[in-house]
C-alpha positions in Angstrom: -63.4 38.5 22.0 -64.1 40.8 24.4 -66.2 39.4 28.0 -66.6 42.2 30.7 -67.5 40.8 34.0 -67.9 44.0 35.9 -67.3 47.8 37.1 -64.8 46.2 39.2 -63.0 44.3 36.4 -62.8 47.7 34.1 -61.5 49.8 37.6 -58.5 46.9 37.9 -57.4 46.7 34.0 -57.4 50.6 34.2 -55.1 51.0 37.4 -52.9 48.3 35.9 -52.5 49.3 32.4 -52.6 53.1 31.8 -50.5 55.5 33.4 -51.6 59.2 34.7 -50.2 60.6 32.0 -52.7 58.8 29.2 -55.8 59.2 31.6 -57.3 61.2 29.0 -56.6 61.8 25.4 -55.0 65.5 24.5 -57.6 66.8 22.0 -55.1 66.6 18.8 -55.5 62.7 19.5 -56.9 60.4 16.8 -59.2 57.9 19.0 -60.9 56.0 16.1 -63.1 53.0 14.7 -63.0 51.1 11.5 -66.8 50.6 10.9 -67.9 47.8 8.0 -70.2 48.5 6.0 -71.9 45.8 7.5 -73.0 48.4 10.2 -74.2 50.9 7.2 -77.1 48.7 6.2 -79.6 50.6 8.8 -80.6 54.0 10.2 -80.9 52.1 13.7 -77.1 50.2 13.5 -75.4 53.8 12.5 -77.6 55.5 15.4 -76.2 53.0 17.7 -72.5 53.0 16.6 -72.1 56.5 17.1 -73.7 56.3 20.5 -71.2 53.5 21.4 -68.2 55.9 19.5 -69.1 58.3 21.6 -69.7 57.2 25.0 -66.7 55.4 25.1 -64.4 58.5 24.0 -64.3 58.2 20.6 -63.1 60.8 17.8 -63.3 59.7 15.1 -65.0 57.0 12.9 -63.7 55.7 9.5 -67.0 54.4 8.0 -66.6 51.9 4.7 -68.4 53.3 2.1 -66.7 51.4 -1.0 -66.5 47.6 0.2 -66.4 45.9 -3.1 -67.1 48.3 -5.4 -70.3 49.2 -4.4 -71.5 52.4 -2.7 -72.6 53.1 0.6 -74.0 56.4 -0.6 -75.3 58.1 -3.7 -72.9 57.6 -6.4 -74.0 57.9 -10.4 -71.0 55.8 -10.8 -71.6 52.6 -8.9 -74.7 50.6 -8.0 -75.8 50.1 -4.6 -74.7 46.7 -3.2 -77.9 44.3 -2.1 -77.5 45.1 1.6 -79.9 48.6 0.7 -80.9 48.5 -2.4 -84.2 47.9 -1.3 -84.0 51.4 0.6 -83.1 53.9 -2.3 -84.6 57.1 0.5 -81.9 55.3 2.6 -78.1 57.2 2.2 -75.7 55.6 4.7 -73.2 58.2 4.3 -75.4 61.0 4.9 -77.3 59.5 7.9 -73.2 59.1 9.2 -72.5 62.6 9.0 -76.1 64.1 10.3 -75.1 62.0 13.6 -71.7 61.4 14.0 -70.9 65.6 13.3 -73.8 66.6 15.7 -72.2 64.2 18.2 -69.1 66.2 17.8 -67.0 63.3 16.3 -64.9 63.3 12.3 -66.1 60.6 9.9 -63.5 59.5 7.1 -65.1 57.6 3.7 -63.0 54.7 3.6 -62.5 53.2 0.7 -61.5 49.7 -1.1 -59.6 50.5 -3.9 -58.5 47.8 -5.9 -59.8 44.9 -4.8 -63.5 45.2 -5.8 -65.7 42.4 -6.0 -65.8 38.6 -3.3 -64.6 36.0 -5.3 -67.3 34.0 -3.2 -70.7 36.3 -3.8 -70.6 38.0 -7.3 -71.6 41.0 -7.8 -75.6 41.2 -8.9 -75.7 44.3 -10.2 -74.7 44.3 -14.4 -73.5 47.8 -13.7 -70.7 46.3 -11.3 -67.3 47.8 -12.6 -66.1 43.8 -13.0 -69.1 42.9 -15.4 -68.1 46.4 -17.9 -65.0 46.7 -17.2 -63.4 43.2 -17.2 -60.1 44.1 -19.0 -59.2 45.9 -15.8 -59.3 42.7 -13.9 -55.8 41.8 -12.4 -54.6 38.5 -13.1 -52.2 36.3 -11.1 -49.4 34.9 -13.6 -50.4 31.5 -13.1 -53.5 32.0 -15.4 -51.4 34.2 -17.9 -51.6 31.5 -20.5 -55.1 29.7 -19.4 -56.9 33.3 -19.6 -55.3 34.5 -22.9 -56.7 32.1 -24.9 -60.4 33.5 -23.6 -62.6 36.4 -24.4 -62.2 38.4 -21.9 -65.6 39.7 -22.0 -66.7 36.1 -22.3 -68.4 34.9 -18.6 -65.7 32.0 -18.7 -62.6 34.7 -18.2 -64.5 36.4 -15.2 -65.8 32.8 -14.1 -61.8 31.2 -14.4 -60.9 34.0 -12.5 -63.1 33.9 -9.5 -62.5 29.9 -9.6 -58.9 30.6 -8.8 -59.4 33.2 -6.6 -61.8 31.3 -4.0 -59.3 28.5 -4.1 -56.7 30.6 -3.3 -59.1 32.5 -0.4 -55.9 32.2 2.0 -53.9 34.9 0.3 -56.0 36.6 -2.4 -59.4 38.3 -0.8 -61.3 38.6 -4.5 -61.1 40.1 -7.6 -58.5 43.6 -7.8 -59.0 46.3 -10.4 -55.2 46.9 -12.2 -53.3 50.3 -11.6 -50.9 49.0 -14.1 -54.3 50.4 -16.6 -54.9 54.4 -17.0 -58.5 54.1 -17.4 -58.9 52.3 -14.7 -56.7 54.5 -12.4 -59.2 57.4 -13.6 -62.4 55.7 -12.9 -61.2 54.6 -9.5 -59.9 58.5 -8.7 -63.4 59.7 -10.7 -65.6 57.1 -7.8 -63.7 58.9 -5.0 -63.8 62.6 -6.1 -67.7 62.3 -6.2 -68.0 61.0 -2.9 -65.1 64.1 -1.9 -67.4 66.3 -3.8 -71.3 65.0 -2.6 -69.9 64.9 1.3 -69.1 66.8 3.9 -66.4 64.2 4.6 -63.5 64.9 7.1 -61.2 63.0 5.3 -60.8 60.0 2.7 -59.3 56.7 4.0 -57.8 53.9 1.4 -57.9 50.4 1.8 -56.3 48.0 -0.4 -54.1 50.3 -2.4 -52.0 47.5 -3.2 -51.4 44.2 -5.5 -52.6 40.9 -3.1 -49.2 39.9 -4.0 -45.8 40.2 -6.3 -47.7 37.5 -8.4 -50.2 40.3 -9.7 -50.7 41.7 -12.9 -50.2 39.6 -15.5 -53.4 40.6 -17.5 -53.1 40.8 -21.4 -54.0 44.6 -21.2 -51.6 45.1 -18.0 -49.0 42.9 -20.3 -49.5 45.2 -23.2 -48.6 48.6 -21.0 -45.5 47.1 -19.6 -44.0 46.1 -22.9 -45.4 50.0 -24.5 -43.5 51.5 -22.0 -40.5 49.6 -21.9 -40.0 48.5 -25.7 -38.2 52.5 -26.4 -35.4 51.6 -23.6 -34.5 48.2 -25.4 -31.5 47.6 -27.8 -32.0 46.3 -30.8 -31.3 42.7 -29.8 -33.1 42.9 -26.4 -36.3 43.5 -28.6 -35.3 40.8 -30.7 -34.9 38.3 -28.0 -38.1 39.5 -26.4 -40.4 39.4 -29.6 -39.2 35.5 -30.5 -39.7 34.9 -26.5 -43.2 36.6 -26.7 -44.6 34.0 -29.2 -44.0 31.1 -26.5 -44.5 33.2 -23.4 -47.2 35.6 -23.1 -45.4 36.9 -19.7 -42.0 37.0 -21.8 -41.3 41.4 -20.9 -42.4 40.6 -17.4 -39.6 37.1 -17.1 -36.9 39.3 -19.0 -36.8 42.4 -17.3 -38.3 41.3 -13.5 -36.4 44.3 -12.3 -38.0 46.5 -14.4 -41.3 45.0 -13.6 -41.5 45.5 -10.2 -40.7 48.7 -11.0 -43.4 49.1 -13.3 -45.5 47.9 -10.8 -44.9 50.3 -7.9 -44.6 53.4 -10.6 -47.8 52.7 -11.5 -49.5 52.7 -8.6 -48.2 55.4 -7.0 -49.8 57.2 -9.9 -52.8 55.9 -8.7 -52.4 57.3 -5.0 -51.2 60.7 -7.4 -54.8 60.7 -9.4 -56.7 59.7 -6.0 -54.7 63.0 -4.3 -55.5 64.9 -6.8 -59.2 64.4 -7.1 -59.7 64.5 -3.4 -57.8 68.0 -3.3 -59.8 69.4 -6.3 -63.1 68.4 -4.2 -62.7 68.9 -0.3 -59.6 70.6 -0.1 -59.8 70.3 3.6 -60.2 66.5 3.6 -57.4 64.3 5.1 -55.9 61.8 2.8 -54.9 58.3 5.0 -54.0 54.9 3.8 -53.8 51.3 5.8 -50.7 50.7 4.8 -48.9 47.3 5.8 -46.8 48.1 8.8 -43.1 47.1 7.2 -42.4 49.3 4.8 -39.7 47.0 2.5 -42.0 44.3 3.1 -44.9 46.5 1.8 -42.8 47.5 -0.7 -41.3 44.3 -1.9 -44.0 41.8 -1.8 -47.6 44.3 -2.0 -45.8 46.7 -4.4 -47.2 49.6 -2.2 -44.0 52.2 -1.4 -45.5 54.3 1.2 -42.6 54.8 2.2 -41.9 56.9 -1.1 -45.6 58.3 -0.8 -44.8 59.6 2.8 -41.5 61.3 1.6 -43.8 62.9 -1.4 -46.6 64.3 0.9 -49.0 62.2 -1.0 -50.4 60.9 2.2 -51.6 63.3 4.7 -51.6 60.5 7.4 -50.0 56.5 7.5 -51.7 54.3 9.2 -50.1 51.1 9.5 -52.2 47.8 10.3 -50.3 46.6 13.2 -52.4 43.6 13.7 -50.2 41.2 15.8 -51.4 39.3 19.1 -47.2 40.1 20.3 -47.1 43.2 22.1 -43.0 43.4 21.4 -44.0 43.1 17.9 -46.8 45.6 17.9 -44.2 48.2 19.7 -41.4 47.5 17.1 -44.0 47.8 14.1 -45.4 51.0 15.1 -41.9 52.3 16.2 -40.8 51.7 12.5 -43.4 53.3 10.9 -43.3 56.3 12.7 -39.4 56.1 11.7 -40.0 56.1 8.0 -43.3 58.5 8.2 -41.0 60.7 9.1 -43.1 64.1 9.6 -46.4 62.2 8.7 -48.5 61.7 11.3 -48.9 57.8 12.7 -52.7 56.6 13.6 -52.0 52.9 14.8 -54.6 50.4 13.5 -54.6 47.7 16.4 -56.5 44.5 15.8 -58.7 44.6 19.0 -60.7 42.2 17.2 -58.2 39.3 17.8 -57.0 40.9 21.2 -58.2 40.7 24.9 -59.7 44.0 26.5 -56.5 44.1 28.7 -53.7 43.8 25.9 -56.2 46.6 23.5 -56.1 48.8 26.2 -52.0 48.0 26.5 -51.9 48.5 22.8 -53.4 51.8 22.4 -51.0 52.5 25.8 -48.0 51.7 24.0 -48.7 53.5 21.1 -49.5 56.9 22.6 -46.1 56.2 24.3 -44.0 55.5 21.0 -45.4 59.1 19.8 -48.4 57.7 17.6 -50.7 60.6 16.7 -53.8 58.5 17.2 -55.3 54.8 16.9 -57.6 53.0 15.0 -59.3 49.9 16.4 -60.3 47.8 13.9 -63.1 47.1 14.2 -66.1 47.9 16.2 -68.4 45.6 13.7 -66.2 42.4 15.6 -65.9 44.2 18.6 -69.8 44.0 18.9 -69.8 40.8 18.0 -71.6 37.9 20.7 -71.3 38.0 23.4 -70.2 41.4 23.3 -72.6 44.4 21.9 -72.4 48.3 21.4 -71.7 49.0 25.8 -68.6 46.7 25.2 -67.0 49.8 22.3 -68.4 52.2 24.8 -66.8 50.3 28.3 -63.4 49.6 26.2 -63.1 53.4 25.1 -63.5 54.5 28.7 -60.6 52.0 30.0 -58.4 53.1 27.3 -58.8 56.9 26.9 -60.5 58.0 30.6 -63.9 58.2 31.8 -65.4 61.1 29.8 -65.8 61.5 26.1 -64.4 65.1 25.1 
């Protein structure tokens, strides 16, 4: 939480923590925020975030207009969540890019994309993708067997679902559309090329393009395009086994061939992040494509599925951003350091929890990333930097320790 005592107190941290050379930013710097959409709710909140973004030096601001499969603007393919859907004049989005562009500064749409609904608060509106859509629900293989004896359009399979997910809050953050399901990578790239197409958008930011965990997804329909696709490379007695296995073991393909799996798995998703690309290129050609990637790239590849390392080597990325969220400065330096190592000539925007992290080691962390040859930072997020104590001057007082006194 951030506390600033006074002038003084910012003068000191500055003269102790950022050398001449990062006094102020060179213009090809990324200096961004992640904005919730918790800020998007009013005309008055978005007027004041920009301000702060501003004031305190501020680039660029990546504003979440997808939290849980909702929309933050106008979309004709999902319903607004209950935040504004009192205000249908009101259009978050657009009131974004009226300010933040006449203030000078970028705005990215970012974007949840799997994981669409709390597990805690349902979704109200009957047009939510996990009410007509819930064959496109991932499923953790613990509740392979439970949930295939349900209708899955039956409130008891959504309702088992979101059971085990808020008991499981630790590791799982709600309920994930599947990319393992070709309709439901299309809808998902559809929602984002109408927000490319409607917006003047700088760019398009994804969060969550990944499985909550190696665990994910053992949902019949998921189950059912693993053994399609793999049944042609099987001998005659491999299908065999697998068939008599299958009777016993709904997850039987998935528990013979884990290999294959996993590789299912990643394939499929990066088809995903292929459909996404292609959608946002077909609207806003000039729009950056970025991704919040998990900062290890084997760990992000063997235990969230997500090989952005192999999306990096592809160009489907135009930018990584790695969420570098550790309190240890030695591991923040070594994360970053890596990433920019397997980017290799993808630029690196460092997302740095500041919400967890004293003013002095934010300022230390942005320091140390502009050193290792980061192309930018993202502070996630101002939404908990303005938290109490702390308010919009706090965004505005940290910018100016961090990147100089002047915006540019």
């Amino acid at each position: 939480m951030l506390r600033f005592r006074s002038p003084m107190f910012l003068v000191c941290a500055m003269a102790m923590l950022i050398a001449g050379a990062y006094q102020a930013a060179a213009p090809e710097q990324t200096r961004a925020l992640w904005v919730t959409r918790t800020t998007l709710a009013s005309p008055e909140a978005i007027k004041q975030m920009v301000a702060a973004a501003q004031a305190g030096g501020f680039n660029t601001l990546l504003v979440q207009v997808r939290g849980r499969g909702d929309a933050y603007y106008n979309s004709t393919l999902e319903p607004r969540p209950n935040e504004i859907a009192a205000k249908p004049a009101f259009d978050p989005l657009a009131t974004v890019l009226e300010q933040a562009h006449g203030a000078g500064l970028k705005v990215h749409a970012w974007v949840a994309v799997n994981l669409i609904s709390s597990a805690v608060t349902m979704p109200a509106s009957r047009e939510h993708v996990i009410y007509r859509e819930p064959t496109w629900l991932m499923v953790p293989k613990e509740l392979t067997a439970q949930l295939r004896k349900l209708d899955v359009r039956s409130p008891a399979y959504i309702g088992t679902l979101a059971r085990w997910s808020r008991a499981h809050n630790g590791a799982v953050e709600g309920l994930y559309t599947s990319p393992l399901i070709p309709a439901a990578q299309d809808y998902t790239a559809a929602v984002i090329g109408e927000l490319a197409a409607k917006y003047a958008v700088d760019g398009v930011h994804l969060d969550y393009v990944r499985f909550p965990n190696d665990e994910f997804d053992y949902s019949p329909t998921a189950l059912e395009q693993f053994k399609t696709s793999i049944l042609p490379t099987l001998t005659n007695r491999e299908r065999k086994d697998a068939a008599a296995r299958e009777s016993i073991d709904p997850a039987a393909y998935p528990n013979l061939f884990p290999g294959r799996w996993s590789d299912f798995r990643r394939e499929q998703l990066t088809s995903l992040v292929v459909k996404i690309r292609a959608a946002v290129r077909a609207a806003r050609p000039s729009a950056l494509l970025s991704a919040a990637v998990v900062p290890d790239a084997q760990v992000a590849f063997d235990t969230r599925l997500q090989d952005w390392r192999g999306w990096a080597a592809h160009s489907l990325l135009d930018v990584i951003c790695p969420m570098a969220y550790s309190t240890e400065t030695d591991t923040f330096q070594r994360q970053i350091a890596s990433a920019r190592a397997v980017a290799g000539s993808r630029p690196v925007w460092a997302g740095i929890g500041a919400y967890q992290l004293p003013l002095q080691q934010t300022v230390a962390h942005i320091a140390a990333a502009r050193k290792l040859g980061a192309d930018g930072i993202i502070l996630f997020s101002y939404d908990a930097l303005t938290a109490p104590p702390n308010t919009s001057i706090s965004v505005s007082e940290l910018g100016r320790a961090a990147f100089g006194t002047g915006s540019e």
